[in-house]
N, C-alpha and C positions, 0 to 999 in steps of 0.2 A: 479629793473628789476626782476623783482620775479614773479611767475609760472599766478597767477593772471594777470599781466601787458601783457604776452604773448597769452594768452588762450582769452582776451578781445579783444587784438589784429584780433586774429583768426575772431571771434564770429561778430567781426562785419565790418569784410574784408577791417581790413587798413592793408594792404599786400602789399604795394609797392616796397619791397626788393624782393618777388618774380618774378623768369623773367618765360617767357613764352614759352621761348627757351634755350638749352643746352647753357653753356658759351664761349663764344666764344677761349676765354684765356686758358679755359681748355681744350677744342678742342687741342689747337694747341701747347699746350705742349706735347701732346699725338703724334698730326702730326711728331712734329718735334724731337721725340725723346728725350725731355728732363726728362720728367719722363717715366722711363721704366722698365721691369722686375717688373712687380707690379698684385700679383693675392690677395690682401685684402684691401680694403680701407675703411676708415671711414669720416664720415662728420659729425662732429658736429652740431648742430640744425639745423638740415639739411631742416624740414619742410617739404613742397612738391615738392622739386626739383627735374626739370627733369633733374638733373646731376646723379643724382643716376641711371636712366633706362641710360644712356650714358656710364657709369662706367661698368654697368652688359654688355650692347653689345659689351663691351670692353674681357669680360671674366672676367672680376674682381668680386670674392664676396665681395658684399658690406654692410656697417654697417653705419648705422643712427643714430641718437639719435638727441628728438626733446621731447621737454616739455609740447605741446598741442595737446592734442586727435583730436581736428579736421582737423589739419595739417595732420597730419597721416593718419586718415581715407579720406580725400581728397584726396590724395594722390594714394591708392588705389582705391580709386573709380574712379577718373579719367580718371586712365589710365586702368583701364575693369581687375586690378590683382587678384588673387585668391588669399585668405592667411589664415594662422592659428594665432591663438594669443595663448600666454602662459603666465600665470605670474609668474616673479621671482625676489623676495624682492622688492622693492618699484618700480618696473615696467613691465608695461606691454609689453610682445617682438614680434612685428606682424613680419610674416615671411612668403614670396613668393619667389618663384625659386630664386635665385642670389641673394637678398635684405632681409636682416634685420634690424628693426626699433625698437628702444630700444624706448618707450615712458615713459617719467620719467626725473631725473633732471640729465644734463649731470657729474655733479661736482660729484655725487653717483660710476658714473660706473669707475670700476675697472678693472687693465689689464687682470687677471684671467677671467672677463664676454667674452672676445674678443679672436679669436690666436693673432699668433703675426700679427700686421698691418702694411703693409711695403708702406703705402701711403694715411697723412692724406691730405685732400682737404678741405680748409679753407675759403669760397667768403662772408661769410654772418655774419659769428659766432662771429668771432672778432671783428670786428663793431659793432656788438649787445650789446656789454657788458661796462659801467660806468667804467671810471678809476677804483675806489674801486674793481671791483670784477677780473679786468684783470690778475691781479700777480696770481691770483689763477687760473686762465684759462692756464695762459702759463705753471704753475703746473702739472694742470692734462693733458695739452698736452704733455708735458714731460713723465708723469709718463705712458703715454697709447703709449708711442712709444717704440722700440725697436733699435736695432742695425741694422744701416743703413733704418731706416724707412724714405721716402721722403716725403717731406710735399710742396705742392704749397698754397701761404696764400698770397691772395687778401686783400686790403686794401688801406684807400683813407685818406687825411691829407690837412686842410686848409694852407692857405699862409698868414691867419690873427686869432689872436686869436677865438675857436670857438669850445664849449663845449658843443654844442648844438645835441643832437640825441634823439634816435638809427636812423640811422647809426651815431656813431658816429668818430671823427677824431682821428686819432690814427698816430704820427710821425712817420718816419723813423728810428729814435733815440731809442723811443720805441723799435721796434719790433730787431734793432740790442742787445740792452739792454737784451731783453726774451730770444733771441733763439742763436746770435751768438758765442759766447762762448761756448755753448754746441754742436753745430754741426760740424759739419765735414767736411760741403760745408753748404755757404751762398753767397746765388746770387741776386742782384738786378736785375731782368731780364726787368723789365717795369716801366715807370711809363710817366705820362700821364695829362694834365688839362683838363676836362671837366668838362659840366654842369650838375649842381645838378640834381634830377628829385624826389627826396623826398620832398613831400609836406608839410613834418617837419623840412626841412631843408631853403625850399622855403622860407616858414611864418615866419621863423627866418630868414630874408634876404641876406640867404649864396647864390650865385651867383654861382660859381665852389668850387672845391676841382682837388687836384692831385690824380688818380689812381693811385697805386703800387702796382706791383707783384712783391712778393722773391719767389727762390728757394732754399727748404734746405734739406738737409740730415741728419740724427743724428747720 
Protein backbone atom coordinates (compact mmCIF):
# COMPACT_ATOMS: atom_id res chain seq x y z
CA UNK A 1 0.00 0.00 0.00
CA UNK A 2 2.46 2.40 -0.81
CA UNK A 3 2.10 6.14 -2.19
CA UNK A 4 2.18 4.44 -5.85
CA UNK A 5 -0.85 1.96 -5.13
CA UNK A 6 -2.80 5.18 -4.04
CA UNK A 7 -1.90 7.90 -6.54
CA UNK A 8 -2.89 4.96 -9.39
CA UNK A 9 -5.91 4.56 -7.50
CA UNK A 10 -6.61 8.39 -7.99
CA UNK A 11 -5.34 8.51 -11.66
CA UNK A 12 -7.61 6.31 -12.88
CA UNK A 13 -10.87 6.79 -10.62
CA UNK A 14 -11.25 3.43 -8.64
CA UNK A 15 -12.56 5.63 -5.76
CA UNK A 16 -15.31 3.65 -4.49
CA UNK A 17 -14.51 4.38 -0.72
CA UNK A 18 -15.32 7.97 -1.65
CA UNK A 19 -19.04 8.88 -0.66
CA UNK A 20 -20.76 11.76 -2.31
CA UNK A 21 -22.41 12.96 0.71
CA UNK A 22 -21.39 13.98 4.40
CA UNK A 23 -21.51 10.66 6.65
CA UNK A 24 -24.24 9.83 7.96
CA UNK A 25 -22.79 8.36 11.42
CA UNK A 26 -20.77 11.49 11.68
CA UNK A 27 -23.81 13.61 11.42
CA UNK A 28 -25.28 12.12 14.17
CA UNK A 29 -22.66 11.90 16.66
CA UNK A 30 -22.46 15.55 16.32
CA UNK A 31 -26.65 15.59 16.57
CA UNK A 32 -26.57 13.69 19.31
CA UNK A 33 -23.96 15.09 21.36
CA UNK A 34 -21.64 12.40 21.47
CA UNK A 35 -18.64 13.94 20.36
CA UNK A 36 -18.50 17.52 21.60
CA UNK A 37 -16.45 20.58 22.83
CA UNK A 38 -14.24 19.86 19.69
CA UNK A 39 -12.56 23.08 17.81
CA UNK A 40 -9.49 20.76 15.85
CA UNK A 41 -9.84 17.78 14.14
CA UNK A 42 -7.93 15.74 11.92
CA UNK A 43 -8.59 12.90 9.22
CA UNK A 44 -6.25 10.74 8.19
CA UNK A 45 -6.11 10.12 4.42
CA UNK A 46 -8.79 12.04 4.33
CA UNK A 47 -8.72 12.29 0.25
CA UNK A 48 -11.63 14.44 -0.87
CA UNK A 49 -14.05 14.06 1.55
CA UNK A 50 -16.97 16.14 2.01
CA UNK A 51 -16.57 15.41 5.83
CA UNK A 52 -13.95 17.89 6.00
CA UNK A 53 -16.39 21.18 4.48
CA UNK A 54 -19.12 19.42 7.49
CA UNK A 55 -16.35 19.55 10.21
CA UNK A 56 -15.48 23.38 9.06
CA UNK A 57 -19.45 24.44 9.12
CA UNK A 58 -19.16 22.81 12.31
CA UNK A 59 -16.53 25.63 13.42
CA UNK A 60 -14.01 23.14 13.80
CA UNK A 61 -10.35 23.77 12.26
CA UNK A 62 -9.65 21.10 10.37
CA UNK A 63 -6.59 19.02 9.43
CA UNK A 64 -6.12 16.53 6.44
CA UNK A 65 -3.54 14.37 5.44
CA UNK A 66 -3.72 12.45 2.15
CA UNK A 67 -0.78 10.84 0.13
CA UNK A 68 -2.20 11.79 -3.52
CA UNK A 69 -2.06 15.16 -5.15
CA UNK A 70 -5.02 14.65 -7.14
CA UNK A 71 -7.16 13.86 -4.15
CA UNK A 72 -6.21 17.12 -2.96
CA UNK A 73 -6.39 19.18 -5.74
CA UNK A 74 -10.09 17.56 -6.40
CA UNK A 75 -10.84 18.33 -3.58
CA UNK A 76 -10.54 22.04 -3.94
CA UNK A 77 -11.56 22.29 -7.14
CA UNK A 78 -14.71 20.81 -6.47
CA UNK A 79 -15.92 22.53 -4.12
CA UNK A 80 -14.93 26.23 -5.97
CA UNK A 81 -12.11 26.65 -2.55
CA UNK A 82 -9.54 29.23 -2.72
CA UNK A 83 -6.13 28.10 -1.15
CA UNK A 84 -2.48 28.62 -0.84
CA UNK A 85 0.14 25.82 -0.86
CA UNK A 86 3.43 25.88 1.12
CA UNK A 87 5.94 23.39 1.37
CA UNK A 88 7.41 22.00 4.53
CA UNK A 89 9.77 18.90 4.78
CA UNK A 90 8.46 16.08 2.71
CA UNK A 91 5.02 17.87 2.20
CA UNK A 92 3.17 19.83 0.49
CA UNK A 93 0.32 21.90 2.96
CA UNK A 94 -2.68 23.43 0.85
CA UNK A 95 -4.54 25.73 3.09
CA UNK A 96 -8.31 27.36 2.77
CA UNK A 97 -10.29 29.25 5.52
CA UNK A 98 -10.95 26.37 8.18
CA UNK A 99 -9.18 23.27 6.18
CA UNK A 100 -5.69 22.20 5.98
CA UNK A 101 -4.40 19.35 3.82
CA UNK A 102 -0.99 18.02 4.57
CA UNK A 103 -0.21 16.15 1.29
CA UNK A 104 2.51 13.72 1.91
CA UNK A 105 2.83 10.28 3.79
CA UNK A 106 0.74 10.36 6.99
CA UNK A 107 3.20 7.98 8.97
CA UNK A 108 5.82 11.40 8.59
CA UNK A 109 3.57 13.84 10.37
CA UNK A 110 4.38 14.75 13.74
CA UNK A 111 2.54 16.23 16.77
CA UNK A 112 4.56 19.43 16.74
CA UNK A 113 3.31 19.84 12.65
CA UNK A 114 -0.55 20.06 14.38
CA UNK A 115 -1.98 22.09 17.88
CA UNK A 116 -3.22 19.92 19.92
CA UNK A 117 -6.18 17.82 18.21
CA UNK A 118 -9.00 17.17 20.42
CA UNK A 119 -10.95 14.91 17.61
CA UNK A 120 -9.64 12.39 15.29
CA UNK A 121 -12.31 11.08 12.71
CA UNK A 122 -11.36 7.82 11.32
CA UNK A 123 -14.23 6.24 8.27
CA UNK A 124 -11.79 5.29 5.49
CA UNK A 125 -8.01 5.20 6.91
CA UNK A 126 -8.16 2.27 8.94
CA UNK A 127 -9.49 -0.05 6.21
CA UNK A 128 -7.08 1.29 3.91
CA UNK A 129 -4.23 -0.14 5.64
CA UNK A 130 -2.69 -4.48 5.29
CA UNK A 131 -2.50 -6.04 8.59
CA UNK A 132 1.44 -5.32 8.43
CA UNK A 133 1.37 -1.70 8.40
CA UNK A 134 -1.79 -1.20 11.16
CA UNK A 135 0.32 -1.59 14.49
CA UNK A 136 2.14 1.42 13.13
CA UNK A 137 -1.16 3.29 12.26
CA UNK A 138 -2.61 2.81 15.71
CA UNK A 139 1.09 4.30 16.75
CA UNK A 140 0.98 7.32 15.01
CA UNK A 141 -2.66 7.78 16.18
CA UNK A 142 -1.60 7.58 19.50
CA UNK A 143 1.28 9.56 19.13
CA UNK A 144 -0.94 12.62 17.23
CA UNK A 145 -3.48 12.67 20.09
CA UNK A 146 -3.43 14.29 23.25
CA UNK A 147 -5.17 14.42 26.51
CA UNK A 148 -8.68 13.70 26.21
CA UNK A 149 -8.61 13.85 22.26
CA UNK A 150 -11.87 11.97 21.00
CA UNK A 151 -11.64 9.78 18.21
CA UNK A 152 -15.04 8.32 16.17
CA UNK A 153 -13.34 5.21 13.93
CA UNK A 154 -15.63 3.58 11.59
CA UNK A 155 -14.79 0.12 10.57
CA UNK A 156 -16.39 -3.15 9.06
CA UNK A 157 -15.31 -7.05 9.93
CA UNK A 158 -16.32 -10.23 7.95
CA UNK A 159 -18.35 -13.33 9.77
CA UNK A 160 -15.88 -15.58 7.53
CA UNK A 161 -12.44 -15.58 6.98
CA UNK A 162 -11.46 -12.72 4.58
CA UNK A 163 -8.34 -10.83 3.87
CA UNK A 164 -9.17 -9.47 0.87
CA UNK A 165 -9.10 -5.31 0.28
CA UNK A 166 -8.52 -2.23 0.71
CA UNK A 167 -11.20 -1.98 2.45
CA UNK A 168 -10.12 -4.12 4.32
CA UNK A 169 -11.68 -6.41 7.50
CA UNK A 170 -10.35 -5.43 10.57
CA UNK A 171 -12.02 -7.25 13.96
CA UNK A 172 -13.42 -6.00 16.85
CA UNK A 173 -10.73 -7.69 18.87
CA UNK A 174 -8.43 -5.76 16.85
CA UNK A 175 -9.27 -2.32 17.43
CA UNK A 176 -10.01 -3.16 21.46
CA UNK A 177 -6.36 -4.56 21.31
CA UNK A 178 -4.96 -0.80 19.60
CA UNK A 179 -6.75 1.56 21.51
CA UNK A 180 -8.50 0.15 24.62
CA UNK A 181 -6.23 0.08 27.19
CA UNK A 182 -5.04 3.39 26.29
CA UNK A 183 -8.17 5.41 26.46
CA UNK A 184 -10.23 6.64 29.02
CA UNK A 185 -13.61 5.89 27.45
CA UNK A 186 -14.23 3.00 24.78
CA UNK A 187 -17.53 2.62 23.33
CA UNK A 188 -19.11 0.31 20.94
CA UNK A 189 -21.71 2.65 19.80
CA UNK A 190 -22.77 0.62 16.40
CA UNK A 191 -22.53 -2.08 14.57
CA UNK A 192 -24.43 -3.30 11.65
CA UNK A 193 -24.64 -6.26 8.60
CA UNK A 194 -24.70 -4.93 5.28
CA UNK A 195 -23.88 -5.36 1.88
CA UNK A 196 -20.70 -4.99 0.41
CA UNK A 197 -20.58 -2.21 -2.49
CA UNK A 198 -16.71 -2.49 -3.21
CA UNK A 199 -16.14 -3.93 -6.43
CA UNK A 200 -12.97 -5.45 -4.90
CA UNK A 201 -14.58 -7.00 -2.41
CA UNK A 202 -17.59 -8.05 -4.86
CA UNK A 203 -15.02 -10.03 -7.48
CA UNK A 204 -13.76 -11.58 -4.39
CA UNK A 205 -17.15 -13.05 -3.66
CA UNK A 206 -17.60 -11.17 -0.14
CA UNK A 207 -21.43 -10.77 0.16
CA UNK A 208 -21.70 -8.47 3.60
CA UNK A 209 -19.37 -7.44 6.34
CA UNK A 210 -20.53 -5.93 9.91
CA UNK A 211 -20.24 -2.16 10.12
CA UNK A 212 -18.84 -0.89 13.51
CA UNK A 213 -18.52 2.28 15.16
CA UNK A 214 -16.37 2.87 18.46
CA UNK A 215 -16.25 5.86 20.42
CA UNK A 216 -13.04 6.77 22.33
CA UNK A 217 -11.38 9.20 24.33
CA UNK A 218 -7.66 9.21 25.30
Amino acid sequence: MEREFWENAWDENNIGFHMSETNQFLKYTFDEGIVCDIKTALIPLCGKSLDLLYLREMGIEVFGVEIATKAVEQFFEENSLDFEIEEKGNYKIYKTSGITIFCGDFFSLKRDDLPKIDFIYDRASNVALPPQMRESYYDQIRNLSSDNTQMLLLTAHSEEEDQFGPPFSISKEEIEMAYKEKAKEFKLLHEQKKKVTSKRLIKAGLKSRIMVAHYLKF
